[in-house]
N, CA, C and O of each residue as an XYZ file, in Angstrom:
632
protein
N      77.700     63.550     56.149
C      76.746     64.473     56.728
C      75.662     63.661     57.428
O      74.994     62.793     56.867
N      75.560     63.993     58.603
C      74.308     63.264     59.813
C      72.949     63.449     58.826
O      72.824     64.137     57.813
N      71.809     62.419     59.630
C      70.735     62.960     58.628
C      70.277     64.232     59.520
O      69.490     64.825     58.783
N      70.355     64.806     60.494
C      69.879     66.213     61.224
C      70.392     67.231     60.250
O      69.731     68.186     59.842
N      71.537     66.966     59.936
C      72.620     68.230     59.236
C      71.561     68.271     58.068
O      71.033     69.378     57.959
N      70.987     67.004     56.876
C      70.908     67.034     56.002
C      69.301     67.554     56.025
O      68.750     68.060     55.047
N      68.803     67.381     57.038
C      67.163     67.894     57.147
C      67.275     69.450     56.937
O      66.755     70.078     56.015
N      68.211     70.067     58.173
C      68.573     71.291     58.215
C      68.861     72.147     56.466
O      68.328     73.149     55.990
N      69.523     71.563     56.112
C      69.852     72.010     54.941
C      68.784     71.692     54.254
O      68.619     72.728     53.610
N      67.702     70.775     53.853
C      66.725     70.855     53.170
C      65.556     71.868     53.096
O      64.709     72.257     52.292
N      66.081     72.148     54.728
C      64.488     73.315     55.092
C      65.324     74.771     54.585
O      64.831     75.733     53.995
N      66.816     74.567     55.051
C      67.208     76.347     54.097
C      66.974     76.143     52.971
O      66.802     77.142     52.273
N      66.888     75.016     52.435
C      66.879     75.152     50.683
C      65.567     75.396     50.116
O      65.391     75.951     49.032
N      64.429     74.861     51.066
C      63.148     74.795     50.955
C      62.682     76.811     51.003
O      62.265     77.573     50.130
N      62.963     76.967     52.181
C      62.760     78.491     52.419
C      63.209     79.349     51.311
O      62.538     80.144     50.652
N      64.550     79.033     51.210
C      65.088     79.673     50.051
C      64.639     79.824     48.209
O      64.992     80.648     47.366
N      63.695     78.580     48.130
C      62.772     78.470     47.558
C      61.928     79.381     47.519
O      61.930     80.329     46.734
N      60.987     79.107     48.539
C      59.594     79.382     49.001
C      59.341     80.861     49.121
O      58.252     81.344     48.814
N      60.303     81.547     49.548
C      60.575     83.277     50.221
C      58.996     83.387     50.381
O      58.174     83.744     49.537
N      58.759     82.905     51.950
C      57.611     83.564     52.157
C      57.647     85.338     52.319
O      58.754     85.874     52.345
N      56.683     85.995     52.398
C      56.867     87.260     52.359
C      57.601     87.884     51.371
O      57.748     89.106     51.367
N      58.111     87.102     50.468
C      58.210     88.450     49.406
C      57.214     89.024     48.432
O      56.227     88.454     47.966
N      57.503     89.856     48.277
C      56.734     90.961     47.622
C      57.158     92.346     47.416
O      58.283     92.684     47.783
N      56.463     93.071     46.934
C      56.683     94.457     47.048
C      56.777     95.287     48.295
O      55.745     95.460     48.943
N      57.582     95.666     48.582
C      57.837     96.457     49.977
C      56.786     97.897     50.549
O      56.353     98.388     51.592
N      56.753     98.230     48.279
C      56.416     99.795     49.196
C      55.049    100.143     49.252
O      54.158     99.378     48.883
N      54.888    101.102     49.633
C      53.429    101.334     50.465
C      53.252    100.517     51.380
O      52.118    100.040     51.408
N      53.955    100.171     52.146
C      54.004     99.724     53.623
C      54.297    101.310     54.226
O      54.815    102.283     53.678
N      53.591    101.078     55.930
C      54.177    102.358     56.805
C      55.416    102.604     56.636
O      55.817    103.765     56.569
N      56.062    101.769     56.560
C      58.060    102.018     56.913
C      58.767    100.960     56.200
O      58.430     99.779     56.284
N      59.549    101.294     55.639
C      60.658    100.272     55.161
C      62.180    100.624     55.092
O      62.766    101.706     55.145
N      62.693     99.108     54.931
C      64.244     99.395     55.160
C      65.339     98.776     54.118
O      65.287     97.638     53.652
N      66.008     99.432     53.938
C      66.909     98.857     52.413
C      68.374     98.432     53.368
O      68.951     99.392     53.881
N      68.793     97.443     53.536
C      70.011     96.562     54.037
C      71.019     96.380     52.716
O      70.553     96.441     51.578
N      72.627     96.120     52.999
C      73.133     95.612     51.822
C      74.456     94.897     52.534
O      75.268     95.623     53.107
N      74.572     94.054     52.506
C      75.737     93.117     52.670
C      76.770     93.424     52.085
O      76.616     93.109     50.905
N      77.860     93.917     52.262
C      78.992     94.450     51.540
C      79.773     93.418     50.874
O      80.213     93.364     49.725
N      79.866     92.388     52.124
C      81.160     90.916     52.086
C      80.553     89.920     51.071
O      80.992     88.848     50.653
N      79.446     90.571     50.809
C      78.622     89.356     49.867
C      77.808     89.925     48.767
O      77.715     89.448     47.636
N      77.359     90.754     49.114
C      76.220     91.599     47.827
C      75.047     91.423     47.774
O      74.380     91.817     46.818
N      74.415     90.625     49.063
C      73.228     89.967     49.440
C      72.393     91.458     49.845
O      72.910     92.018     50.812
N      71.341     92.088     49.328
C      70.658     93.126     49.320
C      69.127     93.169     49.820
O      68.562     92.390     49.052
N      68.681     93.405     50.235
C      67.021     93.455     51.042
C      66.094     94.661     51.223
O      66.264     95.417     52.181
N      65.188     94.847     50.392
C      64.787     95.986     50.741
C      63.081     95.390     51.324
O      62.241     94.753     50.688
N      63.035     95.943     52.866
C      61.884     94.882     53.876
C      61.187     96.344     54.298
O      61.681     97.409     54.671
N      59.571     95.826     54.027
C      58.753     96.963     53.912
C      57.888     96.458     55.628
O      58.260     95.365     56.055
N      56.914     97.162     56.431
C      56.578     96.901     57.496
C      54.816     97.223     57.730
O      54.988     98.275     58.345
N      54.112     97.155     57.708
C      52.649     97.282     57.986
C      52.140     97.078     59.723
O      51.771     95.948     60.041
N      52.135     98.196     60.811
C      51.936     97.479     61.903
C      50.590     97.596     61.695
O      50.016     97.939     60.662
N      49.821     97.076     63.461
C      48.642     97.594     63.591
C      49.323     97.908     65.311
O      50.001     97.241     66.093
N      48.894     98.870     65.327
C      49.261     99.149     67.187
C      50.877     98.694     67.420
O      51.728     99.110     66.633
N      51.225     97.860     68.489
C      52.807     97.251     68.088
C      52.615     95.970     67.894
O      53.167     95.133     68.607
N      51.748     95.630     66.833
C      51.679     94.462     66.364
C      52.335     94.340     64.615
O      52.263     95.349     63.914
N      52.826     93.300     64.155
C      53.228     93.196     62.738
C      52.105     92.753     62.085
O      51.890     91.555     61.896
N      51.239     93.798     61.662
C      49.973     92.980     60.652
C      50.836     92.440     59.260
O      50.843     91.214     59.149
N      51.253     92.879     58.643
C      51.999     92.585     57.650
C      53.693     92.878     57.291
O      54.224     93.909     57.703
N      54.403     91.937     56.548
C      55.752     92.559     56.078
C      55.985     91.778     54.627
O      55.588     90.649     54.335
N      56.711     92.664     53.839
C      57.139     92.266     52.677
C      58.419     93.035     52.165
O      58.865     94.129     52.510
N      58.997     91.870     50.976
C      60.312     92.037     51.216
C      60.976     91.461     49.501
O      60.434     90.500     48.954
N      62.168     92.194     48.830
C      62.239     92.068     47.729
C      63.887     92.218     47.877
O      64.353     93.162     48.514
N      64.558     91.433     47.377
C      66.355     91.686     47.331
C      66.589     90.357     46.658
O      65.751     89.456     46.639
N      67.901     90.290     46.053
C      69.291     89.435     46.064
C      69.791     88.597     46.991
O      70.222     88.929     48.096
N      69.733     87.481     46.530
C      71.419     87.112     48.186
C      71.135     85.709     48.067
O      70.164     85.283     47.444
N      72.192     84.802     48.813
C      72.186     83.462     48.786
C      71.058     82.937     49.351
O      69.990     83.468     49.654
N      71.519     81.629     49.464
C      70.126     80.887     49.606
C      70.041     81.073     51.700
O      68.999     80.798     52.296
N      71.079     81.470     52.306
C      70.782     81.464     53.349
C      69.913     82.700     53.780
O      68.871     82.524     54.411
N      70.445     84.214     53.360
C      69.803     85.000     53.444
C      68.241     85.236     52.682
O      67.353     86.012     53.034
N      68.254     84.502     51.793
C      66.519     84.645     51.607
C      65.503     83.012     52.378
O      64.327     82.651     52.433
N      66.923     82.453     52.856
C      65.848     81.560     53.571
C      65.619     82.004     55.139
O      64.781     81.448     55.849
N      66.312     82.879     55.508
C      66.304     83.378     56.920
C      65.185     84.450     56.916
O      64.395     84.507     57.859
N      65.112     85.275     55.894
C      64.397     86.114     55.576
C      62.988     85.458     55.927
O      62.351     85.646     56.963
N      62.574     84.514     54.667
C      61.641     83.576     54.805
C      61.104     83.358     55.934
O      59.980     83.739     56.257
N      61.979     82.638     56.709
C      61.876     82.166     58.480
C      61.274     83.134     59.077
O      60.096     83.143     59.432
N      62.016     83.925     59.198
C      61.707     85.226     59.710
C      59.920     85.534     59.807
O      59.092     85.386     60.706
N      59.852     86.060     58.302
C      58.440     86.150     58.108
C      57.669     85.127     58.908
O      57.127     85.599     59.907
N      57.499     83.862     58.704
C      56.986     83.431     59.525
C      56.882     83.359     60.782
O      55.824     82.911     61.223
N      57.615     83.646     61.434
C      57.847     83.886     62.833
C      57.473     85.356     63.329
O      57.556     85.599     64.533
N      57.106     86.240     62.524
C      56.969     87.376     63.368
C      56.048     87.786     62.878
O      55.569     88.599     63.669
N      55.239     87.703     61.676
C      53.906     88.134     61.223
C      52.740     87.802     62.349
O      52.567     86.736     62.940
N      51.991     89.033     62.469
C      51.122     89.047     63.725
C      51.342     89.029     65.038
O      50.512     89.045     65.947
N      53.270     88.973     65.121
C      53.522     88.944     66.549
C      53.425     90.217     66.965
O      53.053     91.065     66.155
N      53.751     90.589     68.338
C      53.522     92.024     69.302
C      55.295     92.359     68.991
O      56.082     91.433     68.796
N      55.685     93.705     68.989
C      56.488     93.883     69.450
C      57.396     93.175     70.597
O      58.547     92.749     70.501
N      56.537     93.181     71.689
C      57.709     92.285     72.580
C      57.678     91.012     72.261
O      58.711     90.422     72.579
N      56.791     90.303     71.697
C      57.651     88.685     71.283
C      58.530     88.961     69.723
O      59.336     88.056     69.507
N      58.491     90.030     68.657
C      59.277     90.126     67.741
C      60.812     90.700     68.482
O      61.908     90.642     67.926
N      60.570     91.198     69.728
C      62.385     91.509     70.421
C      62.511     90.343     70.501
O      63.402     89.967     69.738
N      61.901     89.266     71.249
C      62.381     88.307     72.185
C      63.196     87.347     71.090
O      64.247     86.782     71.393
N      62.530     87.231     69.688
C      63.068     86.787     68.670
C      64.112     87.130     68.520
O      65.092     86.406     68.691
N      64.152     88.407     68.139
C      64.983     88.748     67.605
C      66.624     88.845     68.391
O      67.756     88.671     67.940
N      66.276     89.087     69.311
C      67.301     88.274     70.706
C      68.396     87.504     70.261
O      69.535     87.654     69.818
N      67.135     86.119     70.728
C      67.321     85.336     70.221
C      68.192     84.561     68.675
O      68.888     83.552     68.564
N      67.875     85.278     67.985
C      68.711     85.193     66.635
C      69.643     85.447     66.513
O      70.473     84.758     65.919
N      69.919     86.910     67.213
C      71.363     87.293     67.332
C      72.378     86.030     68.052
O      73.503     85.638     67.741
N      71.426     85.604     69.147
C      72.585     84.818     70.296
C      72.686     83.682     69.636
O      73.852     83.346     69.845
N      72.143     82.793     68.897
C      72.156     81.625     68.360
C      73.321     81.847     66.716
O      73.842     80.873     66.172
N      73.500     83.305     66.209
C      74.060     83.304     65.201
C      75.393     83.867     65.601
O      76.265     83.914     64.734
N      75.680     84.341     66.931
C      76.808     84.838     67.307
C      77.384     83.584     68.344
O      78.358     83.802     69.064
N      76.744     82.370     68.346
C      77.662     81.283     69.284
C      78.204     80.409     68.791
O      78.210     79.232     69.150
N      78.874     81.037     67.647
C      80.031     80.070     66.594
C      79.960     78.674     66.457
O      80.805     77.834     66.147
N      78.170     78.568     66.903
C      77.760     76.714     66.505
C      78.672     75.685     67.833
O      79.060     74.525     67.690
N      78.807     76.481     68.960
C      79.206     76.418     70.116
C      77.274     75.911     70.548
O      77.181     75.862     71.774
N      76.361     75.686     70.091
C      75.239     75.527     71.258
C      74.744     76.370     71.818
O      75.357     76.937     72.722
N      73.315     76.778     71.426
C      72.447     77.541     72.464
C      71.499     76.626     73.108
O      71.362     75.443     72.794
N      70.673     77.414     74.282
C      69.758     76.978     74.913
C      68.914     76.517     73.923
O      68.729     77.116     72.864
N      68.176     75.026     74.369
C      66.950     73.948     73.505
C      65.921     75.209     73.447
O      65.579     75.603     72.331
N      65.399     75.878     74.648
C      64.318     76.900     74.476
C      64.566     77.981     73.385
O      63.563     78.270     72.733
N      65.832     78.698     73.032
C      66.133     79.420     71.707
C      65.662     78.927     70.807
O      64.729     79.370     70.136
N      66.460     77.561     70.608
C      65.638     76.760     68.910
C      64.414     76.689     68.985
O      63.652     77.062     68.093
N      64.051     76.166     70.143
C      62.820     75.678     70.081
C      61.667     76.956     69.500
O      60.804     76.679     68.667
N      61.831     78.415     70.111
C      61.250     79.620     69.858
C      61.397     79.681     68.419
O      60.377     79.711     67.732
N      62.693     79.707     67.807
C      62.953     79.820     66.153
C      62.340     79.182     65.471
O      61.993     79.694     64.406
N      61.950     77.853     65.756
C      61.121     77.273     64.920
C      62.612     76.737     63.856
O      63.742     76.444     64.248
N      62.032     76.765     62.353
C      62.464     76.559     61.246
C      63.958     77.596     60.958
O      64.677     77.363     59.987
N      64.235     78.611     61.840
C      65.118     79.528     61.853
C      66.069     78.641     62.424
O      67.091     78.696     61.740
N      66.232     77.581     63.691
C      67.043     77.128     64.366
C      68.418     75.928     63.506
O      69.518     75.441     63.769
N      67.283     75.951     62.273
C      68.298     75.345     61.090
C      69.601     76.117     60.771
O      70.479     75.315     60.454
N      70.022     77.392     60.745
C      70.499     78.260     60.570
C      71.815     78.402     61.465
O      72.909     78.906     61.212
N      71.263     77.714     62.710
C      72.593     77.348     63.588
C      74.117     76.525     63.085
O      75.160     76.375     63.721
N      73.912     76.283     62.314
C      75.395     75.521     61.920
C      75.896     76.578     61.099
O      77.123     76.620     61.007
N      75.234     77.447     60.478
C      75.769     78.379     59.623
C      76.700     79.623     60.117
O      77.403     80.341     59.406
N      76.515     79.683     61.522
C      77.179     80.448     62.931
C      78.715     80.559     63.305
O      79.469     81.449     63.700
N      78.855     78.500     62.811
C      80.558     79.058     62.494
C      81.237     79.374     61.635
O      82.442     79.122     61.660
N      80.621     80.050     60.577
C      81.325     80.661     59.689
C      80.914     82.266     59.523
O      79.786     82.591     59.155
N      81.916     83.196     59.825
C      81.488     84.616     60.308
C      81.105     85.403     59.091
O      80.713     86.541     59.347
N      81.130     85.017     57.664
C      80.953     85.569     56.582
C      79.724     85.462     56.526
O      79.307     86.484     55.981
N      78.739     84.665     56.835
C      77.523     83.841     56.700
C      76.226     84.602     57.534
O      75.083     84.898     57.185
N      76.976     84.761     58.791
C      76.418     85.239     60.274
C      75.712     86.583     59.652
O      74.523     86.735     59.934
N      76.407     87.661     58.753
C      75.895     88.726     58.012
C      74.942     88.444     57.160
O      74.006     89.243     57.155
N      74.893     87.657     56.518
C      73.926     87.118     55.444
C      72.286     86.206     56.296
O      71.111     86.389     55.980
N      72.798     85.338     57.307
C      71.304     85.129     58.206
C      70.473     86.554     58.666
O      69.276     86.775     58.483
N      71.679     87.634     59.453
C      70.906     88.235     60.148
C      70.361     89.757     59.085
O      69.585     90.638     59.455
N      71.028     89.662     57.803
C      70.392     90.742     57.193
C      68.768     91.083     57.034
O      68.369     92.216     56.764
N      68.332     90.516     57.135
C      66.999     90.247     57.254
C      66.425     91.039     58.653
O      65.903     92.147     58.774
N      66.679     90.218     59.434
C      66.381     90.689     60.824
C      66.568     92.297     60.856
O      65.767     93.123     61.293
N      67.693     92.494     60.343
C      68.584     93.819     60.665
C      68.002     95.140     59.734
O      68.378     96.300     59.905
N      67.136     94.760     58.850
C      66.062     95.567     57.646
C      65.066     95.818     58.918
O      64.747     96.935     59.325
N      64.478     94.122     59.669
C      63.221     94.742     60.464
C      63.114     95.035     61.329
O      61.954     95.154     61.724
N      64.181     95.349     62.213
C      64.428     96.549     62.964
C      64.445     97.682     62.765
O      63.894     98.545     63.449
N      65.154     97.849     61.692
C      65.362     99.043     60.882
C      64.072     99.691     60.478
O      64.060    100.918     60.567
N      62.778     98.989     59.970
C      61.830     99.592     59.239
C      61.257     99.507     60.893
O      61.245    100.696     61.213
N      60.850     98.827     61.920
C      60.111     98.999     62.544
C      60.717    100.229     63.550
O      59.943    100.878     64.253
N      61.712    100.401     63.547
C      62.407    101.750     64.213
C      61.954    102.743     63.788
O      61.517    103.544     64.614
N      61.897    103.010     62.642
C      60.909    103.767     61.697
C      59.722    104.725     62.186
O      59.405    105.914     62.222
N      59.280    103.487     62.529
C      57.491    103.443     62.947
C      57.475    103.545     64.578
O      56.438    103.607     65.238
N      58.724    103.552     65.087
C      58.428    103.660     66.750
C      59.009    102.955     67.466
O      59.457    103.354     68.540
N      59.137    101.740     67.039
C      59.320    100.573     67.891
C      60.865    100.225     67.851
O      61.465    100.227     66.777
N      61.510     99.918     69.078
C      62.738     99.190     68.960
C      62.628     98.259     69.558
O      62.525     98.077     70.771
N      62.652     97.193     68.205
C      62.647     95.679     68.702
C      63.751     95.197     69.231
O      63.587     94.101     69.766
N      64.837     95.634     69.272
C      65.983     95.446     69.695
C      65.826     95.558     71.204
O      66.686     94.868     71.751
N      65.028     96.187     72.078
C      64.791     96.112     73.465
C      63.229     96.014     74.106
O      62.960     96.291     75.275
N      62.472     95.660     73.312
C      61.289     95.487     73.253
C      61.078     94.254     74.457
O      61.692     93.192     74.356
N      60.491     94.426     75.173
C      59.850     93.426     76.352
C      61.413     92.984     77.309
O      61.393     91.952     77.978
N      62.587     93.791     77.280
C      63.076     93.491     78.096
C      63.260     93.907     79.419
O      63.461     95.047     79.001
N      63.395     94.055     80.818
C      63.044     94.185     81.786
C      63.876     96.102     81.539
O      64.866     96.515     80.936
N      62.851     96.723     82.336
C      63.527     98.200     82.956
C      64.717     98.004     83.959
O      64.755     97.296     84.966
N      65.973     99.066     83.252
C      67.045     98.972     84.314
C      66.337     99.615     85.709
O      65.225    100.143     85.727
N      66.905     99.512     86.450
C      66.379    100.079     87.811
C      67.527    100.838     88.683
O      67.246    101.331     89.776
Protein backbone atom coordinates (compact mmCIF):
# COMPACT_ATOMS: atom_id res chain seq x y z
CA UNK A 1 0.00 0.00 0.00
CA UNK A 2 1.47 3.62 -1.29
CA UNK A 3 1.87 5.99 1.62
CA UNK A 4 -1.21 8.30 -0.18
CA UNK A 5 -3.44 5.06 0.00
CA UNK A 6 -2.33 4.71 3.67
CA UNK A 7 -2.97 8.54 4.68
CA UNK A 8 -6.36 8.14 2.96
CA UNK A 9 -7.30 5.36 5.04
CA UNK A 10 -6.10 6.99 8.22
CA UNK A 11 -8.36 10.06 7.74
CA UNK A 12 -11.56 7.43 7.08
CA UNK A 13 -10.52 5.82 10.17
CA UNK A 14 -9.99 9.10 11.93
CA UNK A 15 -13.58 10.44 10.83
CA UNK A 16 -14.98 7.29 11.57
CA UNK A 17 -13.81 7.85 14.93
CA UNK A 18 -14.50 11.36 15.39
CA UNK A 19 -18.37 11.43 13.76
CA UNK A 20 -18.43 14.98 13.69
CA UNK A 21 -22.07 15.95 13.85
CA UNK A 22 -23.47 13.33 15.61
CA UNK A 23 -26.00 13.79 17.86
CA UNK A 24 -29.51 13.75 18.31
CA UNK A 25 -31.41 14.46 15.17
CA UNK A 26 -34.72 15.46 16.53
CA UNK A 27 -36.06 18.76 17.02
CA UNK A 28 -34.32 19.84 14.07
CA UNK A 29 -36.80 21.55 11.23
CA UNK A 30 -36.62 18.31 9.08
CA UNK A 31 -35.08 15.07 9.21
CA UNK A 32 -34.37 11.98 7.32
CA UNK A 33 -34.09 8.24 8.24
CA UNK A 34 -31.85 6.33 5.26
CA UNK A 35 -31.16 2.45 5.49
CA UNK A 36 -28.74 0.54 3.43
CA UNK A 37 -30.27 -2.73 2.63
CA UNK A 38 -26.81 -4.50 1.08
CA UNK A 39 -25.25 -3.63 4.34
CA UNK A 40 -27.49 -2.53 7.30
CA UNK A 41 -25.65 0.75 7.56
CA UNK A 42 -28.69 3.06 8.97
CA UNK A 43 -28.77 7.07 9.44
CA UNK A 44 -31.21 8.96 10.84
CA UNK A 45 -29.83 13.00 9.75
CA UNK A 46 -31.76 15.80 11.35
CA UNK A 47 -31.42 19.54 9.47
CA UNK A 48 -31.60 23.14 11.14
CA UNK A 49 -31.57 25.84 8.20
CA UNK A 50 -31.46 29.52 8.53
CA UNK A 51 -32.86 31.01 5.12
CA UNK A 52 -31.07 28.37 2.51
CA UNK A 53 -28.33 28.23 4.62
CA UNK A 54 -27.31 24.91 6.89
CA UNK A 55 -27.06 26.54 10.39
CA UNK A 56 -26.91 23.21 11.86
CA UNK A 57 -27.12 19.21 11.20
CA UNK A 58 -27.07 16.21 13.34
CA UNK A 59 -27.05 12.74 12.89
CA UNK A 60 -27.34 9.26 14.82
CA UNK A 61 -27.16 5.55 12.97
CA UNK A 62 -25.11 2.25 12.52
CA UNK A 63 -22.78 1.43 9.64
CA UNK A 64 -19.14 0.86 8.79
CA UNK A 65 -16.44 2.87 9.24
CA UNK A 66 -16.86 4.34 5.71
CA UNK A 67 -20.34 5.45 6.09
CA UNK A 68 -19.93 7.23 9.40
CA UNK A 69 -16.72 8.64 8.15
CA UNK A 70 -18.39 10.14 5.04
CA UNK A 71 -21.10 11.22 7.14
CA UNK A 72 -18.49 12.98 9.31
CA UNK A 73 -16.91 14.64 6.10
CA UNK A 74 -19.89 15.63 5.09
CA UNK A 75 -20.75 17.60 8.17
CA UNK A 76 -17.90 19.41 7.79
CA UNK A 77 -18.23 20.46 4.53
CA UNK A 78 -21.64 21.71 4.48
CA UNK A 79 -22.37 23.21 7.91
CA UNK A 80 -23.03 26.95 7.25
CA UNK A 81 -22.89 26.41 3.59
CA UNK A 82 -25.83 28.07 1.20
CA UNK A 83 -27.81 25.76 -0.54
CA UNK A 84 -26.11 26.29 -3.81
CA UNK A 85 -22.58 25.41 -2.61
CA UNK A 86 -24.27 22.26 -0.51
CA UNK A 87 -25.65 21.14 -4.46
CA UNK A 88 -22.37 21.87 -5.89
CA UNK A 89 -21.06 19.33 -3.25
CA UNK A 90 -23.15 17.27 -3.40
CA UNK A 91 -22.63 16.93 -7.25
CA UNK A 92 -19.72 16.46 -6.80
CA UNK A 93 -19.82 13.38 -4.50
CA UNK A 94 -22.00 11.64 -6.54
CA UNK A 95 -19.43 12.02 -9.65
CA UNK A 96 -16.33 11.15 -7.73
CA UNK A 97 -18.24 7.97 -6.10
CA UNK A 98 -19.79 6.87 -9.37
CA UNK A 99 -16.18 6.96 -11.43
CA UNK A 100 -15.21 3.46 -10.39
CA UNK A 101 -11.77 5.11 -9.05
CA UNK A 102 -11.35 5.79 -12.87
CA UNK A 103 -10.23 9.69 -11.70
CA UNK A 104 -12.06 12.82 -11.28
CA UNK A 105 -11.25 16.35 -11.91
CA UNK A 106 -8.18 17.79 -9.16
CA UNK A 107 -10.96 20.72 -8.64
CA UNK A 108 -13.69 17.87 -7.31
CA UNK A 109 -11.15 16.64 -4.63
CA UNK A 110 -9.89 19.57 -4.10
CA UNK A 111 -13.77 21.03 -3.15
CA UNK A 112 -14.23 17.64 -0.92
CA UNK A 113 -11.67 18.37 1.14
CA UNK A 114 -11.20 15.25 3.55
CA UNK A 115 -14.25 13.51 1.57
CA UNK A 116 -11.81 13.07 -1.54
CA UNK A 117 -10.25 10.15 0.60
CA UNK A 118 -13.29 8.20 -0.19
CA UNK A 119 -12.32 7.98 -3.84
CA UNK A 120 -10.70 4.61 -3.88
CA UNK A 121 -13.69 3.25 -2.19
CA UNK A 122 -15.65 3.95 -5.78
CA UNK A 123 -14.43 0.77 -7.18
CA UNK A 124 -16.21 -1.26 -5.25
CA UNK A 125 -20.13 -0.82 -5.94
CA UNK A 126 -21.24 -2.28 -2.52
CA UNK A 127 -19.36 0.57 -0.76
CA UNK A 128 -20.53 3.49 -3.22
CA UNK A 129 -24.10 2.96 -1.09
CA UNK A 130 -22.53 3.16 2.16
CA UNK A 131 -20.29 6.71 1.26
CA UNK A 132 -23.28 8.28 -0.24
CA UNK A 133 -25.91 7.31 2.49
CA UNK A 134 -25.26 10.17 4.26
CA UNK A 135 -25.49 12.62 1.56
CA UNK A 136 -28.72 10.87 0.46
CA UNK A 137 -30.50 11.51 4.32
CA UNK A 138 -29.41 15.36 3.47
CA UNK A 139 -31.15 15.78 0.67
CA UNK A 140 -33.78 14.05 1.89
CA UNK A 141 -34.25 16.20 5.15
CA UNK A 142 -33.42 19.36 3.28
CA UNK A 143 -36.18 18.49 0.59
CA UNK A 144 -38.25 18.55 3.48
CA UNK A 145 -37.72 22.08 4.25
CA UNK A 146 -37.78 23.32 0.53
CA UNK A 147 -34.69 22.97 -0.85
CA UNK A 148 -33.40 20.56 -3.55
CA UNK A 149 -29.91 20.27 -3.22
CA UNK A 150 -29.78 17.96 -5.83
CA UNK A 151 -30.20 21.01 -8.40
CA UNK A 152 -29.43 23.82 -6.34
CA UNK A 153 -27.15 26.55 -8.16
CA UNK A 154 -27.27 24.75 -11.36
CA UNK A 155 -27.78 26.78 -14.47
CA UNK A 156 -31.75 27.25 -15.80
CA UNK A 157 -32.61 25.05 -18.84
CA UNK A 158 -33.51 27.53 -21.46
Amino acid sequence: MGSLEQLYQQVILDHAREKHGAGDPSGMDASSHQVNPTCGDEVTLGVSLDGDHLASLQWEGDGCSISRASLSMMTDLTQGKSAEEIGRLYRDMEVMMHSRNLGVDDEILDDLGDAAALESTSQFANRVKCALLGWYALRDAMAKSGIDISTAGEPAEQ
